[in-house]
N, CA, C and O atoms as a GROMACS GRO file, in nm:
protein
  588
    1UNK      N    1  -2.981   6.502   1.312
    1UNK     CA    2  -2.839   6.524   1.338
    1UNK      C    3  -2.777   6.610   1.228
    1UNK      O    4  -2.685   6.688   1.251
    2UNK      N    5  -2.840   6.590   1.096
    2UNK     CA    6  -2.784   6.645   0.993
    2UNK      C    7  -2.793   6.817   1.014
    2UNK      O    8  -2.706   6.893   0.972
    3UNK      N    9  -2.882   6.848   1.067
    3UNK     CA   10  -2.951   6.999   1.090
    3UNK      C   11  -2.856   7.062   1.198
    3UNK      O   12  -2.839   7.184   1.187
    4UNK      N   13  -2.804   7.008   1.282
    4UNK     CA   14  -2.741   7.064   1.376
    4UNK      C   15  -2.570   7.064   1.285
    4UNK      O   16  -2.503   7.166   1.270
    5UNK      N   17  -2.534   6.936   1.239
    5UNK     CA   18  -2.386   6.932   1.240
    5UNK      C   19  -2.400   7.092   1.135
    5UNK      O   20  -2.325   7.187   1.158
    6UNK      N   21  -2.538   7.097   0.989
    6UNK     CA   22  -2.510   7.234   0.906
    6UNK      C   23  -2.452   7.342   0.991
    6UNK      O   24  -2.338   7.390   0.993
    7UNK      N   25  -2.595   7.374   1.082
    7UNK     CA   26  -2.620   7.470   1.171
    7UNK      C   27  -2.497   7.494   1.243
    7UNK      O   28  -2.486   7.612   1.278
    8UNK      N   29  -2.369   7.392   1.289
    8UNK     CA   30  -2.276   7.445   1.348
    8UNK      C   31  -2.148   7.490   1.248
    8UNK      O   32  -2.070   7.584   1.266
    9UNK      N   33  -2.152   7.396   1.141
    9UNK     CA   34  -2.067   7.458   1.018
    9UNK      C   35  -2.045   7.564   1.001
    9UNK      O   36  -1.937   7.619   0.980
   10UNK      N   37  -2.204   7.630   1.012
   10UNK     CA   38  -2.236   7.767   0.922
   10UNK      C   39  -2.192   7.839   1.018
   10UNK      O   40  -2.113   7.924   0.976
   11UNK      N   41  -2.212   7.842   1.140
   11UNK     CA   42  -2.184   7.964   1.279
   11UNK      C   43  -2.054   7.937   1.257
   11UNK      O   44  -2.005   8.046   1.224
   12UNK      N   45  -1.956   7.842   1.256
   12UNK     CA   46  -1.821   7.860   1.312
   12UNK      C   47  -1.752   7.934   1.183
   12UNK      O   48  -1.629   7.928   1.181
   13UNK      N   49  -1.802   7.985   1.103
   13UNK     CA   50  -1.743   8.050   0.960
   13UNK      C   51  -1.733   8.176   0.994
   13UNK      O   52  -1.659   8.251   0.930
   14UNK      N   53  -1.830   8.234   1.139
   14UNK     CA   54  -1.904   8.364   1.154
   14UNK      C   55  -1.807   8.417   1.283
   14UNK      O   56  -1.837   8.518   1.348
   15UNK      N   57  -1.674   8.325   1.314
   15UNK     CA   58  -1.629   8.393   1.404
   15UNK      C   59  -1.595   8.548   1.386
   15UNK      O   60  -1.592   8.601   1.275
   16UNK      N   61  -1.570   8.611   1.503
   16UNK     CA   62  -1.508   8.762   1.463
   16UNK      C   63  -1.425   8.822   1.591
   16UNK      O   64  -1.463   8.811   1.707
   17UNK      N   65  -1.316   8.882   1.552
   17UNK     CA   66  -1.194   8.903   1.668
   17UNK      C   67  -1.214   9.073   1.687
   17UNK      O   68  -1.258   9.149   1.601
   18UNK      N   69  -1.171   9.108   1.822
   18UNK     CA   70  -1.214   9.225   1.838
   18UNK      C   71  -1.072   9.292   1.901
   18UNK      O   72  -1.048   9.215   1.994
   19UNK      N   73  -0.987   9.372   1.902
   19UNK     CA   74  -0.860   9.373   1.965
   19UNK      C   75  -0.854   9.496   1.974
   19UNK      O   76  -0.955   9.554   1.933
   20UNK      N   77  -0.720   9.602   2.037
   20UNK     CA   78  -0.714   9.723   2.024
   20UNK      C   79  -0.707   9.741   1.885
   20UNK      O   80  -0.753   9.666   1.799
   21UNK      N   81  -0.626   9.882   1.866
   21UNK     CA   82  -0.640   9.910   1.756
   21UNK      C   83  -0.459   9.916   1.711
   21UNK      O   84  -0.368   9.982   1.761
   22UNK      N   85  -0.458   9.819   1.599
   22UNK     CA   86  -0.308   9.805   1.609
   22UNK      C   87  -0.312   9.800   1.470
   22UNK      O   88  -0.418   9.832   1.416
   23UNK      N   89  -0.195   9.759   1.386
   23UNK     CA   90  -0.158   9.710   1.257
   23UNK      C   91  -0.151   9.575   1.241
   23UNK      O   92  -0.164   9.506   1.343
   24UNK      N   93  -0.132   9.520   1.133
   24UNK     CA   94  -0.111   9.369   1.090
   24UNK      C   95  -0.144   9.274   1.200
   24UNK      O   96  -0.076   9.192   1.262
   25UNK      N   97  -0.307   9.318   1.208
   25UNK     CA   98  -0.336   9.184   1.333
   25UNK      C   99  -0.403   9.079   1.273
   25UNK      O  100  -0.497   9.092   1.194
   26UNK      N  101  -0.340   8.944   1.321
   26UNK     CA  102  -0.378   8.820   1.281
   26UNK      C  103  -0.440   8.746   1.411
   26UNK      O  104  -0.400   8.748   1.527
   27UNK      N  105  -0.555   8.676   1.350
   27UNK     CA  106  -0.694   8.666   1.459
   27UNK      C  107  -0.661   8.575   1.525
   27UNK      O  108  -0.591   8.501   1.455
   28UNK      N  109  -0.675   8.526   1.648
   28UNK     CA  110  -0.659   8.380   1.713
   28UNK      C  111  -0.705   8.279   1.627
   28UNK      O  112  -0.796   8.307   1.549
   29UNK      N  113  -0.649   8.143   1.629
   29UNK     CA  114  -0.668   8.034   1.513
   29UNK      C  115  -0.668   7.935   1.644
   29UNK      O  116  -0.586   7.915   1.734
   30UNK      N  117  -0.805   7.878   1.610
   30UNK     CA  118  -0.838   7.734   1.627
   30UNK      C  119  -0.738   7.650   1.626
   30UNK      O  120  -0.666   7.675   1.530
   31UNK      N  121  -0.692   7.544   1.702
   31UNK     CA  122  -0.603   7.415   1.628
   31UNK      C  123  -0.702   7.357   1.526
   31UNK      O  124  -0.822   7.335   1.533
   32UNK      N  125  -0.588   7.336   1.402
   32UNK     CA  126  -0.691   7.325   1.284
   32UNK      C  127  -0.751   7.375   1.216
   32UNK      O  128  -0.801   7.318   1.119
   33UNK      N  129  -0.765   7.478   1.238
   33UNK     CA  130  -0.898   7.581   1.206
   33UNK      C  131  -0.992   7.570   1.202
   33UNK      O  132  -1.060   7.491   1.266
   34UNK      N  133  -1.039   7.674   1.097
   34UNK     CA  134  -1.242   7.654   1.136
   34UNK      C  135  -1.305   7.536   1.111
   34UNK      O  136  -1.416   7.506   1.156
   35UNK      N  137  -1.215   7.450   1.018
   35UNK     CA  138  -1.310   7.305   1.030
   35UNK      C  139  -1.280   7.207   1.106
   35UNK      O  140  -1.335   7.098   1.108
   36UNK      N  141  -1.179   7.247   1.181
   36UNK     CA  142  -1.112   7.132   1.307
   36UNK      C  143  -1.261   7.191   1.388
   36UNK      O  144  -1.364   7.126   1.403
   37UNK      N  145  -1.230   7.369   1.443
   37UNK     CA  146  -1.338   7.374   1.524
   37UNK      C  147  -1.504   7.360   1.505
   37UNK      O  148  -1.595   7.367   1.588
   38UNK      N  149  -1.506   7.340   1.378
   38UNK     CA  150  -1.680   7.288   1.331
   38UNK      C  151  -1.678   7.140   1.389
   38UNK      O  152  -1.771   7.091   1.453
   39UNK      N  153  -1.588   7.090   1.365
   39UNK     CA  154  -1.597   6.933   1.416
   39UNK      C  155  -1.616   6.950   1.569
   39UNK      O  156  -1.717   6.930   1.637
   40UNK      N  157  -1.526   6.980   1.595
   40UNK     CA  158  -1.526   7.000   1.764
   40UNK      C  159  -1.636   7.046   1.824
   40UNK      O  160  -1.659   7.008   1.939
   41UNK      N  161  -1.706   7.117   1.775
   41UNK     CA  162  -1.840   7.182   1.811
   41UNK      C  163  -1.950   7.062   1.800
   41UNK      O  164  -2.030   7.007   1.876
   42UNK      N  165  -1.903   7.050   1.646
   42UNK     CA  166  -2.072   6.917   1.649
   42UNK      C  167  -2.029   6.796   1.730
   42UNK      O  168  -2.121   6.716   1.744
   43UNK      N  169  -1.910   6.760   1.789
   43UNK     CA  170  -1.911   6.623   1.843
   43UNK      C  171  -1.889   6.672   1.976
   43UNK      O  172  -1.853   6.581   2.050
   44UNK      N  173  -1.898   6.802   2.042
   44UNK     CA  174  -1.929   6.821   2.153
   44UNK      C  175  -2.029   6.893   2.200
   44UNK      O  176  -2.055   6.892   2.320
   45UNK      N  177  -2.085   6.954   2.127
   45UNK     CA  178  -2.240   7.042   2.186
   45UNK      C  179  -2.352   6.926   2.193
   45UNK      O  180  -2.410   6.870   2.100
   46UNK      N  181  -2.364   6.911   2.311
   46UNK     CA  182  -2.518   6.833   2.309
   46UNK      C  183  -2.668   6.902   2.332
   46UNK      O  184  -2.687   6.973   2.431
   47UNK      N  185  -2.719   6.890   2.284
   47UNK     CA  186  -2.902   6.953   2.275
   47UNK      C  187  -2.904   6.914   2.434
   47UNK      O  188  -2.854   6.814   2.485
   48UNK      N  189  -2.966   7.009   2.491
   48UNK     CA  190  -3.019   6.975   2.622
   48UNK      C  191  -3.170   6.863   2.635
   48UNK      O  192  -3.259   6.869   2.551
   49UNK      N  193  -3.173   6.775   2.744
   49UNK     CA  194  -3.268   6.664   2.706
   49UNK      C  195  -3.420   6.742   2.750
   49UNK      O  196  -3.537   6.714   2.725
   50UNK      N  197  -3.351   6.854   2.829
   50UNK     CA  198  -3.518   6.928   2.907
   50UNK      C  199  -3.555   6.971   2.765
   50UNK      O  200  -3.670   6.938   2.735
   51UNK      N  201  -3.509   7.017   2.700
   51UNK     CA  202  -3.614   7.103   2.590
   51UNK      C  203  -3.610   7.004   2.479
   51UNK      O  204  -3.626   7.048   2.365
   52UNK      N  205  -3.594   6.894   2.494
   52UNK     CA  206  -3.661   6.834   2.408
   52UNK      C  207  -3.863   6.783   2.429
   52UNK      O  208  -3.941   6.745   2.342
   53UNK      N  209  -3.878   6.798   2.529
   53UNK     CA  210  -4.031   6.796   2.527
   53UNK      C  211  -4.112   6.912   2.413
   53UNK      O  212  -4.207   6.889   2.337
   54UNK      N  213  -4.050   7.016   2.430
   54UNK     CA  214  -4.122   7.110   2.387
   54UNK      C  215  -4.008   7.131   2.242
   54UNK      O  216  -4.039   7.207   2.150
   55UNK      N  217  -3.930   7.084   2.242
   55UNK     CA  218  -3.840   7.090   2.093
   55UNK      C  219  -3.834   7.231   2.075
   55UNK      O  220  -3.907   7.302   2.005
   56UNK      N  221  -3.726   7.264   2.156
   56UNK     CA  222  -3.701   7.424   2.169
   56UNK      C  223  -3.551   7.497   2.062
   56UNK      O  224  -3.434   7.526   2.087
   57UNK      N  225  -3.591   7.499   2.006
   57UNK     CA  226  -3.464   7.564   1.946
   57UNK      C  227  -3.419   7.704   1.932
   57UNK      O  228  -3.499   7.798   1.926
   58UNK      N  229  -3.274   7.722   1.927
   58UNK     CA  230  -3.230   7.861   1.969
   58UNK      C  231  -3.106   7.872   1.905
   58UNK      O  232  -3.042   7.806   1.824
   59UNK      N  233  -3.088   8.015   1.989
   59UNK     CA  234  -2.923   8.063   1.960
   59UNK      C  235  -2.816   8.067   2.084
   59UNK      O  236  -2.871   8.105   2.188
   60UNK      N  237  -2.702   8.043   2.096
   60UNK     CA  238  -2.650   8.156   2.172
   60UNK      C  239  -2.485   8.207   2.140
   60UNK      O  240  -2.381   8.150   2.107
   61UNK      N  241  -2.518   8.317   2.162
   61UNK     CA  242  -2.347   8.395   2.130
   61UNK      C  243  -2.256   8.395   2.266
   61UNK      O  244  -2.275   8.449   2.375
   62UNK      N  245  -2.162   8.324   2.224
   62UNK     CA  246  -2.029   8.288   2.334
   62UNK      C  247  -1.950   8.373   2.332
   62UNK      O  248  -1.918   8.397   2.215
   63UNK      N  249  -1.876   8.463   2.439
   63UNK     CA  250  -1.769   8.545   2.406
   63UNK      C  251  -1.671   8.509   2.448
   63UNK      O  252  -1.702   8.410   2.514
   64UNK      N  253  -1.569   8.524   2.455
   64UNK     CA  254  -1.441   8.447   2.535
   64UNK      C  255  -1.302   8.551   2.446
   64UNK      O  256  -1.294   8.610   2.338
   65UNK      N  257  -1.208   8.525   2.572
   65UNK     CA  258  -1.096   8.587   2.544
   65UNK      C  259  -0.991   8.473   2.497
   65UNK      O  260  -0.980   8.359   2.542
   66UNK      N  261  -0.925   8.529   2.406
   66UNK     CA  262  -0.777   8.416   2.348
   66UNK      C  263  -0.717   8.525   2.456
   66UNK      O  264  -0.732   8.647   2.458
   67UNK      N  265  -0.628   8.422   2.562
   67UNK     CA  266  -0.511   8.480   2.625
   67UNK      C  267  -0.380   8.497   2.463
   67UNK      O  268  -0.386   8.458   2.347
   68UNK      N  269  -0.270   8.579   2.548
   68UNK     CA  270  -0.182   8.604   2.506
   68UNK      C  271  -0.038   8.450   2.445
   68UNK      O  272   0.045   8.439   2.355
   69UNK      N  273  -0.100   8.342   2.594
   69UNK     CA  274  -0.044   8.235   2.577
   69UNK      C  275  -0.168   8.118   2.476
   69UNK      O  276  -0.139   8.001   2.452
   70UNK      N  277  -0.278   8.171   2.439
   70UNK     CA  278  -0.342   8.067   2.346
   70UNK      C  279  -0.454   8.014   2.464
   70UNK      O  280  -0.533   7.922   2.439
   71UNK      N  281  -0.449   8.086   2.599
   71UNK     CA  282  -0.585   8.016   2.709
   71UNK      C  283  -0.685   8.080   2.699
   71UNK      O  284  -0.678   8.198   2.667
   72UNK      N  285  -0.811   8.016   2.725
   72UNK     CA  286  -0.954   8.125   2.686
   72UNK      C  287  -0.984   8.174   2.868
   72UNK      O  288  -0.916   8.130   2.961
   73UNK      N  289  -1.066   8.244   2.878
   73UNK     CA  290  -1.104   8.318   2.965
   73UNK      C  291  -1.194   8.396   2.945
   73UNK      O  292  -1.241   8.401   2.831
   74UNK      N  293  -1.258   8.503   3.074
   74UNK     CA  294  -1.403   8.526   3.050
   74UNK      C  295  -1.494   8.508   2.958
   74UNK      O  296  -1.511   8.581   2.860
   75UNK      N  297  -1.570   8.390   2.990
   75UNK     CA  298  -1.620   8.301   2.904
   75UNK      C  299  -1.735   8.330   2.889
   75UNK      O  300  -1.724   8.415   2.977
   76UNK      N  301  -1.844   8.341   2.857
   76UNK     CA  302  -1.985   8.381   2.880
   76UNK      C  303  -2.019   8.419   2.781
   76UNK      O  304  -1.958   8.463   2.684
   77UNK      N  305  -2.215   8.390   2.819
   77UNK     CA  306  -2.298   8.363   2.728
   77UNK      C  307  -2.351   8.514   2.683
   77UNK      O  308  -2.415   8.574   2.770
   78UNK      N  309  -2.333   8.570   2.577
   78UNK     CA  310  -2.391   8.756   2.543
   78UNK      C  311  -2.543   8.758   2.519
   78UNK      O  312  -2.638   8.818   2.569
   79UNK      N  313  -2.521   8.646   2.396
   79UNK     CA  314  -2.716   8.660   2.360
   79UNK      C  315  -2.797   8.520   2.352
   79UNK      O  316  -2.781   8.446   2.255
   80UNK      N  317  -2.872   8.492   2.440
   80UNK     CA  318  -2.948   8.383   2.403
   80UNK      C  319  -3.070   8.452   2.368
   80UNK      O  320  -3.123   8.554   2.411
   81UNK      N  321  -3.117   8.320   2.225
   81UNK     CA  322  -3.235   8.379   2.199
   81UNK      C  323  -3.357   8.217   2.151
   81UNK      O  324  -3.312   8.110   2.111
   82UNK      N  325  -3.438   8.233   2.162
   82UNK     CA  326  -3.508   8.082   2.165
   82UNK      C  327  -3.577   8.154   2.052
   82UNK      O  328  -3.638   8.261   2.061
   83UNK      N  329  -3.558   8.071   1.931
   83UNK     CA  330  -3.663   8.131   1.821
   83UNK      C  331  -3.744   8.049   1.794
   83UNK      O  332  -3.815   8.083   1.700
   84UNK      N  333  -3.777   7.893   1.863
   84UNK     CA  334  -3.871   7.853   1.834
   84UNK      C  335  -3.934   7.719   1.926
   84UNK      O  336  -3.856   7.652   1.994
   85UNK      N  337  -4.075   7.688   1.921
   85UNK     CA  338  -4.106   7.642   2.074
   85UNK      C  339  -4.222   7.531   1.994
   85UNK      O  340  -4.292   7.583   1.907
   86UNK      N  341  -4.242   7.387   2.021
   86UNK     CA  342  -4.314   7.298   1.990
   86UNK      C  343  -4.475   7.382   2.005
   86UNK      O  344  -4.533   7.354   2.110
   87UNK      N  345  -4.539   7.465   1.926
   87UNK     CA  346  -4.652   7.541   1.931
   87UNK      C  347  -4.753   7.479   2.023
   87UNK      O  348  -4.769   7.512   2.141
   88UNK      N  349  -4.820   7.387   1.960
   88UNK     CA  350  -4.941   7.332   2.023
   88UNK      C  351  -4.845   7.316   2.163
   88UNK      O  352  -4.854   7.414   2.236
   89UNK      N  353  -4.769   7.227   2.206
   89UNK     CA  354  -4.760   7.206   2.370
   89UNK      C  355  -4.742   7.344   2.448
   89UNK      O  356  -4.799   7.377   2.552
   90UNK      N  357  -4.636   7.430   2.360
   90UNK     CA  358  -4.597   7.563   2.431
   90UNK      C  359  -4.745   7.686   2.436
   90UNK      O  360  -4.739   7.795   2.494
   91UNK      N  361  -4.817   7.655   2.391
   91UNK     CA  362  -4.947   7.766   2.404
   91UNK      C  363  -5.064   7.696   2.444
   91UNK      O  364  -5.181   7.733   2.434
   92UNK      N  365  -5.020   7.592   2.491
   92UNK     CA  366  -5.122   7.539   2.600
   92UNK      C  367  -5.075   7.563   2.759
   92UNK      O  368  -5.143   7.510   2.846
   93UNK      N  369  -4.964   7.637   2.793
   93UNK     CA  370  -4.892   7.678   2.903
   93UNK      C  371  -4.960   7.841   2.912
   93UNK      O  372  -5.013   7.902   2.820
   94UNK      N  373  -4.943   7.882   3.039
   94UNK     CA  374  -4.987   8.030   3.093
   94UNK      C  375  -4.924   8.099   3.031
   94UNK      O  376  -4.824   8.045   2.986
   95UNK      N  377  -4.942   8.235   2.995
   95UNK     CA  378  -4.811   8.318   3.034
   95UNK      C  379  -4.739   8.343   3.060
   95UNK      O  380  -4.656   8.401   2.989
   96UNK      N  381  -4.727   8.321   3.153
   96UNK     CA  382  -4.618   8.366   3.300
   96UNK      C  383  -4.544   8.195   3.256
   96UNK      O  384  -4.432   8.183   3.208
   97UNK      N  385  -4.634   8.082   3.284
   97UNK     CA  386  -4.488   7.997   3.268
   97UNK      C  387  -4.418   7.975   3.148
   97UNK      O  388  -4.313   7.912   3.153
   98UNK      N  389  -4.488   8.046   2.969
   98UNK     CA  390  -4.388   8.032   2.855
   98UNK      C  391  -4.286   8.124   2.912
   98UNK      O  392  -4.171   8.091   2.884
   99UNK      N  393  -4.298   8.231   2.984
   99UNK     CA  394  -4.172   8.346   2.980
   99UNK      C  395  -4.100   8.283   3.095
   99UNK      O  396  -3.988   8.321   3.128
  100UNK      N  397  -4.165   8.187   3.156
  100UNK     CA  398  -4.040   8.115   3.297
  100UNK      C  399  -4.005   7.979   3.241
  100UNK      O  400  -3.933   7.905   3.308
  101UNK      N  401  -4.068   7.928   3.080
  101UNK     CA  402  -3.992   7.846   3.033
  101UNK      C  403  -3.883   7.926   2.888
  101UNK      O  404  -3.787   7.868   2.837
  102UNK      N  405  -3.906   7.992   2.869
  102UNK     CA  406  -3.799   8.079   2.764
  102UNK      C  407  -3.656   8.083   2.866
  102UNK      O  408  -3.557   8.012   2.849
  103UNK      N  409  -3.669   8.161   2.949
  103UNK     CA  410  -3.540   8.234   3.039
  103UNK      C  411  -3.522   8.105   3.102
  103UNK      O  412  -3.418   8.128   3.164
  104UNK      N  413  -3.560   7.956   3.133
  104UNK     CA  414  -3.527   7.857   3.160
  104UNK      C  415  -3.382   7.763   3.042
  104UNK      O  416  -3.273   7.710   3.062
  105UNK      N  417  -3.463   7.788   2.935
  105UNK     CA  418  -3.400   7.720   2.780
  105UNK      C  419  -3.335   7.811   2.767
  105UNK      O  420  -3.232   7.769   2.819
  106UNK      N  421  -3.314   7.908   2.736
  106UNK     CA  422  -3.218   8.044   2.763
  106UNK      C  423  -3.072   7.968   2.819
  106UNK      O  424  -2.965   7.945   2.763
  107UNK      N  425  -3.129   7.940   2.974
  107UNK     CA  426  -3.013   7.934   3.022
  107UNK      C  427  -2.964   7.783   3.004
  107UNK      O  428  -2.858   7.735   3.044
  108UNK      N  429  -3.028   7.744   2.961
  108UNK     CA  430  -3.002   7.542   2.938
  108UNK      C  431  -2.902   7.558   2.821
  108UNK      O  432  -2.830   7.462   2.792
  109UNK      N  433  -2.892   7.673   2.753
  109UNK     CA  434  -2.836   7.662   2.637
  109UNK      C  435  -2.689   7.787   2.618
  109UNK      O  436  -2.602   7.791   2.532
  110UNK      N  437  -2.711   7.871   2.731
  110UNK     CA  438  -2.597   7.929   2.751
  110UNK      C  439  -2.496   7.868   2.855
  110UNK      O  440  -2.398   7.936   2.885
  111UNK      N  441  -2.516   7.728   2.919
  111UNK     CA  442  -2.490   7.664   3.001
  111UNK      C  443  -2.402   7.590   2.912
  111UNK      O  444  -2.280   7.607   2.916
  112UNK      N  445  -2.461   7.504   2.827
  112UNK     CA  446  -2.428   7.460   2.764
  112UNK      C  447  -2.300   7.498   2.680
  112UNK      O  448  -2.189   7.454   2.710
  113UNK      N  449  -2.323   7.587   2.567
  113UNK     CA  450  -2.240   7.718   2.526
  113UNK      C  451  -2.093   7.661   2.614
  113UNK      O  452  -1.994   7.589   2.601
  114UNK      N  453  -2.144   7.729   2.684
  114UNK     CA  454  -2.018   7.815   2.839
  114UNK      C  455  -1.959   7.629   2.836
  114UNK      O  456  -1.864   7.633   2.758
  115UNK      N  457  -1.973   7.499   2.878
  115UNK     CA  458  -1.954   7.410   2.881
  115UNK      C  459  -1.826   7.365   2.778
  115UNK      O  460  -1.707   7.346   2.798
  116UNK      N  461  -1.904   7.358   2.673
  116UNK     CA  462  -1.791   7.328   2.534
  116UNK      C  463  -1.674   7.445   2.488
  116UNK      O  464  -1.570   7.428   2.423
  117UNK      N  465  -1.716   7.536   2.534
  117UNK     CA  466  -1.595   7.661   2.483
  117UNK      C  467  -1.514   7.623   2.629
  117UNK      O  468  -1.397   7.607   2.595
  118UNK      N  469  -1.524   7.604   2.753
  118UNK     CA  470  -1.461   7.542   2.827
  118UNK      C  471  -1.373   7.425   2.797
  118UNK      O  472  -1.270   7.404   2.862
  119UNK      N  473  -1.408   7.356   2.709
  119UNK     CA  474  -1.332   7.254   2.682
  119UNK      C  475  -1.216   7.241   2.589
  119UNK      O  476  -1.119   7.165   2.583
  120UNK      N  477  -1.259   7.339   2.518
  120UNK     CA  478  -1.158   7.412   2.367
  120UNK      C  479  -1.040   7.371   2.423
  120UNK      O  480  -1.019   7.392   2.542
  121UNK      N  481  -0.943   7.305   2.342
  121UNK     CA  482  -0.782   7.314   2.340
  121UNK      C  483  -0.762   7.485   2.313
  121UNK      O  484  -0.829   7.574   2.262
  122UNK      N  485  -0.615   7.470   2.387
  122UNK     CA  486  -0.535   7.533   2.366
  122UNK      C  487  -0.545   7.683   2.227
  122UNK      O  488  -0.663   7.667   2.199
  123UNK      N  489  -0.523   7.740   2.183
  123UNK     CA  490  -0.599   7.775   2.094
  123UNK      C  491  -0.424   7.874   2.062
  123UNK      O  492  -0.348   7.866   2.158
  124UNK      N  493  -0.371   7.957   1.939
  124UNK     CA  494  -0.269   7.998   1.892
  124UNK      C  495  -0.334   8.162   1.885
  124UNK      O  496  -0.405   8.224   1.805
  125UNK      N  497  -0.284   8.184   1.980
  125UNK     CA  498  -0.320   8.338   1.992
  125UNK      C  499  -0.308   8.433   1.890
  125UNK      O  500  -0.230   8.410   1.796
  126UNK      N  501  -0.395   8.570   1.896
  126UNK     CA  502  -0.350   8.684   1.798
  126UNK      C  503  -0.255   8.756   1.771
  126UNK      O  504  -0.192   8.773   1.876
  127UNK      N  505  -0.225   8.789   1.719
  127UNK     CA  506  -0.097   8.881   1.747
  127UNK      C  507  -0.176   9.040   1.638
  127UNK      O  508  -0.268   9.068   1.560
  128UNK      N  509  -0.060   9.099   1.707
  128UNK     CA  510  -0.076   9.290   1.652
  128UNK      C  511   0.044   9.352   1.659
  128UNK      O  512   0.113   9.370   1.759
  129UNK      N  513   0.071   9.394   1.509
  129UNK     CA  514   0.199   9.414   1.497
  129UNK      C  515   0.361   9.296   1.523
  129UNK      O  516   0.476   9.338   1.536
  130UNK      N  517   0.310   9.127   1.525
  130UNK     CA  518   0.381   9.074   1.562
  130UNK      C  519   0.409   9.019   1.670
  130UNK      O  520   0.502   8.940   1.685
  131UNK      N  521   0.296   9.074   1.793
  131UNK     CA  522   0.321   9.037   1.941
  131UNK      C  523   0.156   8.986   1.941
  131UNK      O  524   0.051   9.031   1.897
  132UNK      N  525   0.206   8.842   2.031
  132UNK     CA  526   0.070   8.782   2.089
  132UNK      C  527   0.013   8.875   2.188
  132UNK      O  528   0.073   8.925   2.284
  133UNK      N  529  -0.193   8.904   2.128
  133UNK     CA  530  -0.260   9.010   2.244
  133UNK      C  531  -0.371   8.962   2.266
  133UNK      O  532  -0.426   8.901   2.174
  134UNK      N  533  -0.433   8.974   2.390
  134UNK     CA  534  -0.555   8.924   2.411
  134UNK      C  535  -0.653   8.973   2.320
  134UNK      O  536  -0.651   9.093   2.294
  135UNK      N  537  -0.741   8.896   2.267
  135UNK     CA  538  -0.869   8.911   2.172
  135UNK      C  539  -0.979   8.804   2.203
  135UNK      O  540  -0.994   8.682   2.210
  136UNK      N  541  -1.064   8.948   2.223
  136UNK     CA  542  -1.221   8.882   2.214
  136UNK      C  543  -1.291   8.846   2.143
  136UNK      O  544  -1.325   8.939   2.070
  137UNK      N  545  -1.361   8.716   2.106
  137UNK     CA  546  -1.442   8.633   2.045
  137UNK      C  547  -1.567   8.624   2.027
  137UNK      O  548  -1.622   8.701   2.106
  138UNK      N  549  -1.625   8.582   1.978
  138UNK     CA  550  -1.776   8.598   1.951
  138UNK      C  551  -1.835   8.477   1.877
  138UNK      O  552  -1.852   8.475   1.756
  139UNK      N  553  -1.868   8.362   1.973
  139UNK     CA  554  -1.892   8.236   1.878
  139UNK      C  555  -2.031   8.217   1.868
  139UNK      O  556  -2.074   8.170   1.974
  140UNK      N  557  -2.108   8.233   1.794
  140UNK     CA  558  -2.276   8.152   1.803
  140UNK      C  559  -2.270   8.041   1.785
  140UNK      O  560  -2.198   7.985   1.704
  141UNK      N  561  -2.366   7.979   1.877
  141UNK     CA  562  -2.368   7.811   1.861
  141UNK      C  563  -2.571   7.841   1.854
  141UNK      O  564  -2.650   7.903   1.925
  142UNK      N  565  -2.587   7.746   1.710
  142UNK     CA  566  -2.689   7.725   1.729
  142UNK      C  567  -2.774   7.575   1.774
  142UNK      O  568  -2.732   7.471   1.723
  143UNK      N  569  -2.870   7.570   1.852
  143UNK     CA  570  -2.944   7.458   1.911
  143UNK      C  571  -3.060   7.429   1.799
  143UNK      O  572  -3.134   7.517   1.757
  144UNK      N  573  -3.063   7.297   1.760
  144UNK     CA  574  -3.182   7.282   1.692
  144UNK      C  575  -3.238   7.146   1.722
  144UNK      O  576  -3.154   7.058   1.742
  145UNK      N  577  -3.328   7.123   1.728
  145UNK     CA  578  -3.348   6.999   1.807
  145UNK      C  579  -3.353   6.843   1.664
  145UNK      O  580  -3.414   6.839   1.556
  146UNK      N  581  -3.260   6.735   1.731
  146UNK     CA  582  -3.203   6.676   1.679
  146UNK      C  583  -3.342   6.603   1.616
  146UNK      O  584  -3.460   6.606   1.652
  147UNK      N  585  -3.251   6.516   1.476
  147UNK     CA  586  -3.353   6.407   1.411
  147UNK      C  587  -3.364   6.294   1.435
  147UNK      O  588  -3.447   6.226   1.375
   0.00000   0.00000   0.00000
């Protein structure tokens, strides 16, 4: 448990806001901020139970929009990446089914992702130049399989 709550600490430090191109823009803020949303992350991301056979651990990058009123929207998963796979069980599998169990955990975990950023409160939008503007997000959540 300890490995995951780090692992989500460290990503939620790594947010980054993407907006037009304006003056004095201040980034969408978490309620709480980044350590309200580190909490929120570790007491809501759950490890998926399928990849615990093979103790699959990964990445994935969440993108999502802060509306203008503080609501998220187009939500979705950019990069999943599985960097690591219980060896001995996973290379006793074919070919063909490690790459139809990767793009499986892939999606167990951008599912996931997409799940908890769904759940996010309310959130205090950006502003540019003084006016609340939509800004895009970029959250990694990493999966590591629990202790």
């Amino acid at each position: 448990m300890k490995r995951i709550i780090l692992s989500l600490m460290l990503v939620a430090l790594t947010i980054t806001a993407v907006a037009q191109s304006a003056n004095n823009i201040e980034k969408p803020q978490f309620p709480g901020g980044l350590e309200a949303m580190a909490k929120f992350l570790i007491e809501n991301v759950k490890y998926p139970e399928a990849a615990e056979a093979y103790a699959v651990e990964g990445k994935v990058v969440m993108d999502f929009v802060v509306e203008k009123d503080g609501s998220l929207s187009e939500i979705a998963a950019h990069d999943c990446k599985i960097e690591r796979f219980n060896t001995t069980k996973f290379s006793q599998e074919t070919e063909a089914r490690q790459q139809e169990l990767k793009a499986q955990f892939a999606k167990l975990f951008a599912k996931e992702g997409a799940r908890v950023i769904r759940m996010m409160p309310q959130w205090t939008p950006g502003k540019a130049d003084g006016k609340p503007v939509r800004m895009k997000l970029h959250q990694p959540i990493n999966f590591k399989m629990p202790l």
